[in-house]
PyMOL CGO cylinders between C-alpha atoms (Angstrom):
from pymol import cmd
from pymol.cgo import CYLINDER

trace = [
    CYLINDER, 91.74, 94.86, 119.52, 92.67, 94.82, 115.83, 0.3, 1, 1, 1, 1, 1, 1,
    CYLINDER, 92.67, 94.82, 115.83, 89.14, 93.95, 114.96, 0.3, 1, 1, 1, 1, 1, 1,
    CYLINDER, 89.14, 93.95, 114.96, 88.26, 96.75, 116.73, 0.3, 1, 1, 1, 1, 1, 1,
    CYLINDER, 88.26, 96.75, 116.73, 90.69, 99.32, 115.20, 0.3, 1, 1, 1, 1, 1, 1,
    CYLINDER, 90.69, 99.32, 115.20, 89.72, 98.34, 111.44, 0.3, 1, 1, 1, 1, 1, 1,
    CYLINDER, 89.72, 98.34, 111.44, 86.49, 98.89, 112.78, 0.3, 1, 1, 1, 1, 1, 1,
    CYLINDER, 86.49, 98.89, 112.78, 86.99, 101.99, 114.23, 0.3, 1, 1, 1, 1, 1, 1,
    CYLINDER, 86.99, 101.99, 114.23, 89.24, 102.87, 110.11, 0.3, 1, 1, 1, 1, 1, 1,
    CYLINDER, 89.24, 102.87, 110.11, 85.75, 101.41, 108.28, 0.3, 1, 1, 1, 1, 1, 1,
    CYLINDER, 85.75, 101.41, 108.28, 83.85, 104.51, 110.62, 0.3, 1, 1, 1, 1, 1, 1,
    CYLINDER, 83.85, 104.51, 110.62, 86.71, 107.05, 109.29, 0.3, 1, 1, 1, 1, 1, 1,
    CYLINDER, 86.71, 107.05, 109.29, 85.90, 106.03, 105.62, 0.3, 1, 1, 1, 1, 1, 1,
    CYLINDER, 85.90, 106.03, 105.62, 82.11, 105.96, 106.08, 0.3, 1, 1, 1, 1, 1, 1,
    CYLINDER, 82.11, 105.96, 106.08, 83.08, 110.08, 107.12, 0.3, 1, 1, 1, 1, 1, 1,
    CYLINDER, 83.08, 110.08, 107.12, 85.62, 110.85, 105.20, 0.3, 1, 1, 1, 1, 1, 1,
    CYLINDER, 85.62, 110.85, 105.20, 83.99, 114.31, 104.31, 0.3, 1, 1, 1, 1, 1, 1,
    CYLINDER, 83.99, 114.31, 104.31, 84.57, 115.08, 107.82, 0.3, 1, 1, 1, 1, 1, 1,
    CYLINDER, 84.57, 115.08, 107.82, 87.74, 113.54, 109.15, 0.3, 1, 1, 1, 1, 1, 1,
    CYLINDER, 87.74, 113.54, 109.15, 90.44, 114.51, 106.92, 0.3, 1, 1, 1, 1, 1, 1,
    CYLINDER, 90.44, 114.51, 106.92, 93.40, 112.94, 108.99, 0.3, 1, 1, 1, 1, 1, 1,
    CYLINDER, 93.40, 112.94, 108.99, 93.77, 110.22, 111.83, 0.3, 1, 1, 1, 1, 1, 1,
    CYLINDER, 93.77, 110.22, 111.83, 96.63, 109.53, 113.86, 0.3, 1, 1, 1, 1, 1, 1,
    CYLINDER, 96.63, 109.53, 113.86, 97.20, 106.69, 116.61, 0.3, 1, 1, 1, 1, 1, 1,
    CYLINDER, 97.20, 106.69, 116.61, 99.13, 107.98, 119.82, 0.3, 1, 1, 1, 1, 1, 1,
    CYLINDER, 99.13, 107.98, 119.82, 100.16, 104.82, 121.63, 0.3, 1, 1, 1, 1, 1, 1,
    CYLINDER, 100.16, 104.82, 121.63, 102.63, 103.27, 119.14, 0.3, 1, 1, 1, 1, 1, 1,
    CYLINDER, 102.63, 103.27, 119.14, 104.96, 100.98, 121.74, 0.3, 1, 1, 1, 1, 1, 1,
    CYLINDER, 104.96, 100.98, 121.74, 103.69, 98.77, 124.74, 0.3, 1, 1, 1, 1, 1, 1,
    CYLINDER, 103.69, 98.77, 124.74, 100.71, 100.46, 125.75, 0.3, 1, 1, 1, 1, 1, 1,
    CYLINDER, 100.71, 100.46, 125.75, 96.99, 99.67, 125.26, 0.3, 1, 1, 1, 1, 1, 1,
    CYLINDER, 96.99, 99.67, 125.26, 96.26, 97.80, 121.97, 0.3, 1, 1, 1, 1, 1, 1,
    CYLINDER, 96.26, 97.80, 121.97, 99.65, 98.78, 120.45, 0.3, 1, 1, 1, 1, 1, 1,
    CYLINDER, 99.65, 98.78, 120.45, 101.13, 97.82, 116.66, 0.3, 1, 1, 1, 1, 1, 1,
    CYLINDER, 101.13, 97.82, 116.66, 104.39, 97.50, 118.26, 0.3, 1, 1, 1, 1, 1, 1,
    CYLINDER, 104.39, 97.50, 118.26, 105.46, 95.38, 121.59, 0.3, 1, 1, 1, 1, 1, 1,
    CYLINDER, 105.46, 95.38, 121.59, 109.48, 95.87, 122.64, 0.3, 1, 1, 1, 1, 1, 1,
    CYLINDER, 109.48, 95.87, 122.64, 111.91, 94.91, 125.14, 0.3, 1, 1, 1, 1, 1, 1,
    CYLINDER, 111.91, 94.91, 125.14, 115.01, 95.92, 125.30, 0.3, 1, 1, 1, 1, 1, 1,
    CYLINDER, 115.01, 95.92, 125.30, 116.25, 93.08, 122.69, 0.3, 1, 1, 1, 1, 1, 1,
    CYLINDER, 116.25, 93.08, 122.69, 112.72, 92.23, 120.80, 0.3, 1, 1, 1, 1, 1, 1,
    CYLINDER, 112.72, 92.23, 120.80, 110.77, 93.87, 118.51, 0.3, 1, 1, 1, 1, 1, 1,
    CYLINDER, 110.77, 93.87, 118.51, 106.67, 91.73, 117.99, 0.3, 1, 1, 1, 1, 1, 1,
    CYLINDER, 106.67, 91.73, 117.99, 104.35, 93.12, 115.67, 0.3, 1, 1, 1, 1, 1, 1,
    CYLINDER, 104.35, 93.12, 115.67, 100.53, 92.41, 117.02, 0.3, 1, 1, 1, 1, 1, 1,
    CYLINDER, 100.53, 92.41, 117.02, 97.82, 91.82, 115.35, 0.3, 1, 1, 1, 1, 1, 1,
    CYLINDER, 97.82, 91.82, 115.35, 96.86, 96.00, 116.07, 0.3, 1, 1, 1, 1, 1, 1,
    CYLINDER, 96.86, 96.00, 116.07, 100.03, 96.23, 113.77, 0.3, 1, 1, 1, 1, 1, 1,
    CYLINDER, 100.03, 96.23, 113.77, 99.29, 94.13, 110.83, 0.3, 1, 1, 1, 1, 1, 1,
    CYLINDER, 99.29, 94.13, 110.83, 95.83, 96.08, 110.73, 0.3, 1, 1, 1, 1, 1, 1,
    CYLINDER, 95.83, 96.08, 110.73, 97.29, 99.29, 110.30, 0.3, 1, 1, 1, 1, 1, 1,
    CYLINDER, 97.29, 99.29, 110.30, 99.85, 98.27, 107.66, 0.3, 1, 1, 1, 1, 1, 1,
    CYLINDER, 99.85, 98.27, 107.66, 97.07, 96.67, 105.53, 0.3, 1, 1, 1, 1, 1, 1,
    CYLINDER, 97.07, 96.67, 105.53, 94.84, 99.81, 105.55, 0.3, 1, 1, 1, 1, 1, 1,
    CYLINDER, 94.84, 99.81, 105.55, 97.98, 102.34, 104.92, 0.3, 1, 1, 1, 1, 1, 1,
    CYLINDER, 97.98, 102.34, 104.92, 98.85, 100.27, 102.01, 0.3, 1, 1, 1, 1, 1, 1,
    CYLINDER, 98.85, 100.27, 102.01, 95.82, 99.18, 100.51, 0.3, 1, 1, 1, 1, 1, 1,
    CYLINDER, 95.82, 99.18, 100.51, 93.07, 102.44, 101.19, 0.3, 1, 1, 1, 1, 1, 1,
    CYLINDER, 93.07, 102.44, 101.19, 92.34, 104.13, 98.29, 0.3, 1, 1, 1, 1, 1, 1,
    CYLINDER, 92.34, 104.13, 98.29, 91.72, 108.35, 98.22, 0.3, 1, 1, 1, 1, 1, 1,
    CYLINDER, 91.72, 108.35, 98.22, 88.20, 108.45, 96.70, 0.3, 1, 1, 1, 1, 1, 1,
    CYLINDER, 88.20, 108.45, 96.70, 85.65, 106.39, 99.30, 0.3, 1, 1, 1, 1, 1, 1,
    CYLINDER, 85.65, 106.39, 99.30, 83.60, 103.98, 97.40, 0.3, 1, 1, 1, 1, 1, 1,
    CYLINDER, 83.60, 103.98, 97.40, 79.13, 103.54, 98.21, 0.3, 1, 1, 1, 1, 1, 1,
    CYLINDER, 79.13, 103.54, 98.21, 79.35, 100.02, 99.82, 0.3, 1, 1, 1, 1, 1, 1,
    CYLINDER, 79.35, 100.02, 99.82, 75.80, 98.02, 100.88, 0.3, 1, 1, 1, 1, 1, 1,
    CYLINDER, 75.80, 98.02, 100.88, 75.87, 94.87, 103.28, 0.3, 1, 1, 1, 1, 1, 1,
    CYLINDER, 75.87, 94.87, 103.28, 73.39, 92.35, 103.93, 0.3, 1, 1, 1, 1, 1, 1,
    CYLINDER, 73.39, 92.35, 103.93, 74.45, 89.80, 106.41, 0.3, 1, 1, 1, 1, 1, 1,
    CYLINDER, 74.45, 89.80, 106.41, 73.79, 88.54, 109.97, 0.3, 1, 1, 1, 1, 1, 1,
    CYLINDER, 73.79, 88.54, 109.97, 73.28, 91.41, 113.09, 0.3, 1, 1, 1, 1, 1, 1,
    CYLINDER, 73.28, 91.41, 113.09, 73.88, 90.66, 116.50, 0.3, 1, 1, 1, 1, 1, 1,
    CYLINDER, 73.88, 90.66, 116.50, 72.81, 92.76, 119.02, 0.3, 1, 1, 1, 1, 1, 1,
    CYLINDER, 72.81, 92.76, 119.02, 74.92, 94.87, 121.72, 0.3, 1, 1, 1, 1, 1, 1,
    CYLINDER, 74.92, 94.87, 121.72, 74.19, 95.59, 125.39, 0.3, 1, 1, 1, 1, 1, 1,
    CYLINDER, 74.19, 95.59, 125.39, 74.98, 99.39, 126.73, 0.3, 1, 1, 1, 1, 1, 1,
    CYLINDER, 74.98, 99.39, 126.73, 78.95, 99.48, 127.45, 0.3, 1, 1, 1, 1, 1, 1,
    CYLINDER, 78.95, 99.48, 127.45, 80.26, 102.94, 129.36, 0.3, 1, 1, 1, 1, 1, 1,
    CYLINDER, 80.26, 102.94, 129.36, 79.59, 105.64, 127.03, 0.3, 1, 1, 1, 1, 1, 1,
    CYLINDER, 79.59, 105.64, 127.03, 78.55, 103.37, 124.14, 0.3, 1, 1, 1, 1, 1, 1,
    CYLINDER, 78.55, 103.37, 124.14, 74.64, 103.02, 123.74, 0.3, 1, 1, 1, 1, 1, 1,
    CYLINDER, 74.64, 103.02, 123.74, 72.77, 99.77, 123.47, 0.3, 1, 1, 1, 1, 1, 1,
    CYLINDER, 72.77, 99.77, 123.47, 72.59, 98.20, 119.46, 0.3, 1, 1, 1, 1, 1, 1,
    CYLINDER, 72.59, 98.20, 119.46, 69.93, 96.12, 118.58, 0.3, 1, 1, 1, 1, 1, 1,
    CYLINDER, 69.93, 96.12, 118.58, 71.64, 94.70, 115.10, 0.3, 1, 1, 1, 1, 1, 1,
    CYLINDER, 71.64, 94.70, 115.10, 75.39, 95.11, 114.65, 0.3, 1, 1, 1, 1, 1, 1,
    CYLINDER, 75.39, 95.11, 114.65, 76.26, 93.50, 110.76, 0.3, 1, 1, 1, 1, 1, 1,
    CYLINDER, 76.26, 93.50, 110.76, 78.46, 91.11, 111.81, 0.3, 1, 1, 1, 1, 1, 1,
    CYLINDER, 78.46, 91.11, 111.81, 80.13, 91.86, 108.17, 0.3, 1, 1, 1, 1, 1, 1,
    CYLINDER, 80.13, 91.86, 108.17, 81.49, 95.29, 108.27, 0.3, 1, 1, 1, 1, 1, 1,
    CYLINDER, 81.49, 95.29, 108.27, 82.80, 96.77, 104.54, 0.3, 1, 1, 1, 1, 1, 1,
    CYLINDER, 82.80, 96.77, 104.54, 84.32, 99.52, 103.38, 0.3, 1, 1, 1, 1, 1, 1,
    CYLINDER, 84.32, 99.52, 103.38, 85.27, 99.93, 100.12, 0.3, 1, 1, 1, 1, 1, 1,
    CYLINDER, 85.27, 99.93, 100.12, 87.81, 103.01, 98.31, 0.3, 1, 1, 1, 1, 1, 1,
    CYLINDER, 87.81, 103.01, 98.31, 89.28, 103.33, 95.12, 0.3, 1, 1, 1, 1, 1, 1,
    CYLINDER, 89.28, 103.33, 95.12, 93.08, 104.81, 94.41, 0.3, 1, 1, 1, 1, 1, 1,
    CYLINDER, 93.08, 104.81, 94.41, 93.58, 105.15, 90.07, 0.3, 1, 1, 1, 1, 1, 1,
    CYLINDER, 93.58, 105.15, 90.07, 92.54, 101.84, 88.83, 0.3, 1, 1, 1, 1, 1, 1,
    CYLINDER, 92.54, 101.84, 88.83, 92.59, 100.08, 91.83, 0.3, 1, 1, 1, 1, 1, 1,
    CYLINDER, 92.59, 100.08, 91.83, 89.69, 98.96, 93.78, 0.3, 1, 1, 1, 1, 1, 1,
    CYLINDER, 89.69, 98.96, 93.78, 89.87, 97.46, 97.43, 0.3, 1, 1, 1, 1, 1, 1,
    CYLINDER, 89.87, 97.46, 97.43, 87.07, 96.25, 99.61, 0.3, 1, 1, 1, 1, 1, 1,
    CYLINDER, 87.07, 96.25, 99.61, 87.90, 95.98, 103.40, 0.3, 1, 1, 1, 1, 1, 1,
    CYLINDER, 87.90, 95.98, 103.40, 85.73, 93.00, 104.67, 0.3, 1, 1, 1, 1, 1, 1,
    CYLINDER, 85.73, 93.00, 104.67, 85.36, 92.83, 108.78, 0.3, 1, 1, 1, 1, 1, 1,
    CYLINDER, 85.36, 92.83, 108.78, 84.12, 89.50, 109.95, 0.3, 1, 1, 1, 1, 1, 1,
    CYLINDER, 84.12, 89.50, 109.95, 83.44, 90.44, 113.66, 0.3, 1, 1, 1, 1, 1, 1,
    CYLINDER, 83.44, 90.44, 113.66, 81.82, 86.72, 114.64, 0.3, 1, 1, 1, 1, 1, 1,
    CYLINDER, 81.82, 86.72, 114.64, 84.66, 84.94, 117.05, 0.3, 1, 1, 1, 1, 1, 1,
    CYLINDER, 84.66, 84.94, 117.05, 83.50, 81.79, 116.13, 0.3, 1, 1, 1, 1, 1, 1,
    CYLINDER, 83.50, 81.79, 116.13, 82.05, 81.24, 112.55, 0.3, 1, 1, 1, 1, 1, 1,
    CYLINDER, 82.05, 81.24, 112.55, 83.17, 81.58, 108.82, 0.3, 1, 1, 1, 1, 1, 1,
    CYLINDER, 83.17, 81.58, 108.82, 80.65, 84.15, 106.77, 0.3, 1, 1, 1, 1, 1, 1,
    CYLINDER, 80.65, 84.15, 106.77, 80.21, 83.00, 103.44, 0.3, 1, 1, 1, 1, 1, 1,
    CYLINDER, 80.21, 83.00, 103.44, 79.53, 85.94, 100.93, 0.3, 1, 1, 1, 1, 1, 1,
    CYLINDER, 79.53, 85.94, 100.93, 78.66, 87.00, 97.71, 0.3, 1, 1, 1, 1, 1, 1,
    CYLINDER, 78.66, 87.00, 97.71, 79.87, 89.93, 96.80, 0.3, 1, 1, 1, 1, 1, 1,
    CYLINDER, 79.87, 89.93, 96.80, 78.69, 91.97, 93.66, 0.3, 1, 1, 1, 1, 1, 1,
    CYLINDER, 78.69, 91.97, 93.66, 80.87, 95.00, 92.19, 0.3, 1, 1, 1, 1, 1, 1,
    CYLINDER, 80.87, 95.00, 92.19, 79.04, 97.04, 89.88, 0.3, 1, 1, 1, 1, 1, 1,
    CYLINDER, 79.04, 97.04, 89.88, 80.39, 100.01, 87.03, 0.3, 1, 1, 1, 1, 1, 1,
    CYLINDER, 80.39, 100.01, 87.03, 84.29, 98.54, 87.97, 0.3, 1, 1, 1, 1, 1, 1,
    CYLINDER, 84.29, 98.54, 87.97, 86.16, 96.85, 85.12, 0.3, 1, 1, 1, 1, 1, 1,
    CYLINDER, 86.16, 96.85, 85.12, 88.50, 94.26, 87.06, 0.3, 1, 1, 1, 1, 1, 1,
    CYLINDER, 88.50, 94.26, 87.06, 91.09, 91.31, 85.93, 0.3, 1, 1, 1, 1, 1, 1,
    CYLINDER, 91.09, 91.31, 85.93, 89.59, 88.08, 87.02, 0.3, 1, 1, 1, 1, 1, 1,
    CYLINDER, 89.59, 88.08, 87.02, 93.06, 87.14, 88.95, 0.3, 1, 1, 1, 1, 1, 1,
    CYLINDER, 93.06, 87.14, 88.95, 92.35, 89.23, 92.35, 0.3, 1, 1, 1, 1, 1, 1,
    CYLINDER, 92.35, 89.23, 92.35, 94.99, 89.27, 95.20, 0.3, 1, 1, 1, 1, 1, 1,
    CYLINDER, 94.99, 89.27, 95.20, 93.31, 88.84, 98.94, 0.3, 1, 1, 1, 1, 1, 1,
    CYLINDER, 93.31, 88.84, 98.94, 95.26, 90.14, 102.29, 0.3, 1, 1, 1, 1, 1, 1,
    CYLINDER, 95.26, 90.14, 102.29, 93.94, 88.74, 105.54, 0.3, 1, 1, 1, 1, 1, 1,
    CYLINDER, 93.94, 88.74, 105.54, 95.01, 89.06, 108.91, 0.3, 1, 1, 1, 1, 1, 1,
    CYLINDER, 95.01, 89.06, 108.91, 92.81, 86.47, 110.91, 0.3, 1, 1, 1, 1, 1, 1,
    CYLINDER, 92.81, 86.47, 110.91, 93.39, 84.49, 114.13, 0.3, 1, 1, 1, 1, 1, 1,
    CYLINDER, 93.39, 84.49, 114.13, 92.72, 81.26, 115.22, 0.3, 1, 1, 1, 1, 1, 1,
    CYLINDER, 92.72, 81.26, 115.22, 90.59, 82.72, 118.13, 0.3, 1, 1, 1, 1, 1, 1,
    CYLINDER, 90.59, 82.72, 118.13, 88.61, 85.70, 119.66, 0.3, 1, 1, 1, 1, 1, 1,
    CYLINDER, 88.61, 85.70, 119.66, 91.47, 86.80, 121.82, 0.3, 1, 1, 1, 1, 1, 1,
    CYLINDER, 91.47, 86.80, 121.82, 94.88, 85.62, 119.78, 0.3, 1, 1, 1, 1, 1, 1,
    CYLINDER, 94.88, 85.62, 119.78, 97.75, 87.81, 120.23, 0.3, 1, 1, 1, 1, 1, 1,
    CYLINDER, 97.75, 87.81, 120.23, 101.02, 88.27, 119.29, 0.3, 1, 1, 1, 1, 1, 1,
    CYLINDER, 101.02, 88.27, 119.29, 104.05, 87.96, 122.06, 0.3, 1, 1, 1, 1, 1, 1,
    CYLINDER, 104.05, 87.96, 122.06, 107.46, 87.82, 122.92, 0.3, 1, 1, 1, 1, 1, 1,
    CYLINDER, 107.46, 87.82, 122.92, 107.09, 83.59, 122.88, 0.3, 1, 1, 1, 1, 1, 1,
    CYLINDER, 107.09, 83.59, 122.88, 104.73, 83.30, 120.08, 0.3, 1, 1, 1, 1, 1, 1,
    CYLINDER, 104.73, 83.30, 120.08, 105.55, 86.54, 117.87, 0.3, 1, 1, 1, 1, 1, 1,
    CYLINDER, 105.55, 86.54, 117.87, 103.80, 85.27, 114.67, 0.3, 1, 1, 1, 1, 1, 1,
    CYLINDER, 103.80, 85.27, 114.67, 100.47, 83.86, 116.09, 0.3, 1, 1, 1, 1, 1, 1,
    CYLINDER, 100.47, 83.86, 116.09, 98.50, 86.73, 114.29, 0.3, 1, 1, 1, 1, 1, 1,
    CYLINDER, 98.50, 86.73, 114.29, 100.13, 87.11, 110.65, 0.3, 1, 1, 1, 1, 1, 1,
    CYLINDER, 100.13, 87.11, 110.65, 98.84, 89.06, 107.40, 0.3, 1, 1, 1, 1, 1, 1,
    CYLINDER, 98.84, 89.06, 107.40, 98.34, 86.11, 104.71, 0.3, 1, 1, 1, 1, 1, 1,
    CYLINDER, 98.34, 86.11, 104.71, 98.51, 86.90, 100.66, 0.3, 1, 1, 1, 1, 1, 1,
    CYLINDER, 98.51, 86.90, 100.66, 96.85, 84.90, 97.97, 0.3, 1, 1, 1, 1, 1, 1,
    CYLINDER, 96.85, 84.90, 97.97, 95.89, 85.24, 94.65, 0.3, 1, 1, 1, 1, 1, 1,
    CYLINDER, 95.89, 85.24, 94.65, 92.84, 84.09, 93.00, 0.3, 1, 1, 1, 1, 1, 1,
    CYLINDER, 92.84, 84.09, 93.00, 90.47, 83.62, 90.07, 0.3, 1, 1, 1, 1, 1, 1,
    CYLINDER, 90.47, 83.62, 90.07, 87.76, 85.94, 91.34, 0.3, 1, 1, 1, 1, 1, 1,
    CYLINDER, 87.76, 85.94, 91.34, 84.06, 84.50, 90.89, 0.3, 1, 1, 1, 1, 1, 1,
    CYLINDER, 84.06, 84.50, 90.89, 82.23, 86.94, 93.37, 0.3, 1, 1, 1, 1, 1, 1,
    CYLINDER, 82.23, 86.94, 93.37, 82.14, 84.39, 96.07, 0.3, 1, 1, 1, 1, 1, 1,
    CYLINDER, 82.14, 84.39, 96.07, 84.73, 84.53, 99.60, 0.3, 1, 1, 1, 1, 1, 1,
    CYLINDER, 84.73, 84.53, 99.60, 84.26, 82.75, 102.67, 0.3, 1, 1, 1, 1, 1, 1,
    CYLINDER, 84.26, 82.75, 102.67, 85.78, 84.93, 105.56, 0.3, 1, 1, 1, 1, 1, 1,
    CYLINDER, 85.78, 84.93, 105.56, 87.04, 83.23, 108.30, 0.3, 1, 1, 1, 1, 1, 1,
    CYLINDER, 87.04, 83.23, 108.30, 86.11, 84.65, 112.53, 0.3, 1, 1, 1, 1, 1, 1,
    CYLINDER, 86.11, 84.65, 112.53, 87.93, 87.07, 113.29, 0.3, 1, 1, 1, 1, 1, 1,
    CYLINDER, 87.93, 87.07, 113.29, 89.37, 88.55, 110.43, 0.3, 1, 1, 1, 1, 1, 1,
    CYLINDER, 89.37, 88.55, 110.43, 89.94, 91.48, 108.32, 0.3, 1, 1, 1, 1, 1, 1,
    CYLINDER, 89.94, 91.48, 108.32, 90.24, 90.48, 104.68, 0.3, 1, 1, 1, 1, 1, 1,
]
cmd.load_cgo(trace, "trace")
């Protein structure tokens, strides 16, 4: 579900000239929500880590992105029509003053993607900082008994224009 809703943010940036503001309805124990409750509990899931990583990080000015990676291929599903080669990277990338972030999907359930990635007419520190929210398979969640299953993870690095990203995971 969360891979699915950054994918589903990646479509808004690619047309950003025509949506100009999205909202999600189903906030609290429904369908894919950021929030599970009970009457003493409050979980985060995995939906909800996804959100808070694009509010914070998205920039207002939608950056050209280009990816060349592995496609798989997607049978008909309801209302959705068949796709013969699905990037199984997804990127988006924005800028916000003199910051630049790149949203990296890796929608394969099962292996890492390594990557090179190449930023062109952007002057950048080497030291980078990298947010991922992965899982440690296709259908993790988050619960009541196991509310930290599906975390967002922080690290800084020396950037060198190479990142492995790991199934599952928006980086």
């Amino acid at each position: 579900e969360a891979i699915g809703v950054a994918g589903i943010i990646h479509a808004f940036h690619r047309q950003a000239k025509y949506v100009q503001i999205a909202a999600m309805f189903a906030m609290l124990n429904s369908a894919a929500p950021p929030l599970l409750t009970t009457l003493d509990t409050l979980v985060h899931t995995p939906v909800f880590y996804i959100l808070r990583l694009y509010r914070q990080l998205s920039g207002k000015v939608r950056v050209f992105s280009e990816t060349e990676c592995p496609t798989v291929g997607t049978p008909r599903l309801l209302n959705l029509p068949q796709r013969r080669s699905v990037p199984l990277l997804d990127v988006s990338a924005n800028l916000d003053e003199h910051r630049l972030t790149v949203f990296v999907i890796n929608r394969d359930h099962q292996e890492n993607l390594d990557a090179e990635i190449e930023i062109s007419d952007f002057n950048f520190s080497k030291l980078v900082r990298i947010h991922t929210v992965a899982a440690n398979r296709y259908q993790a969640a988050n619960s009541i008994n196991q509310p930290e299953m599906v975390t967002e993870r922080i690290s800084e690095l020396e950037w060198d224009g190479h990142r492995v990203f790991p199934p599952c995971s928006v980086t």
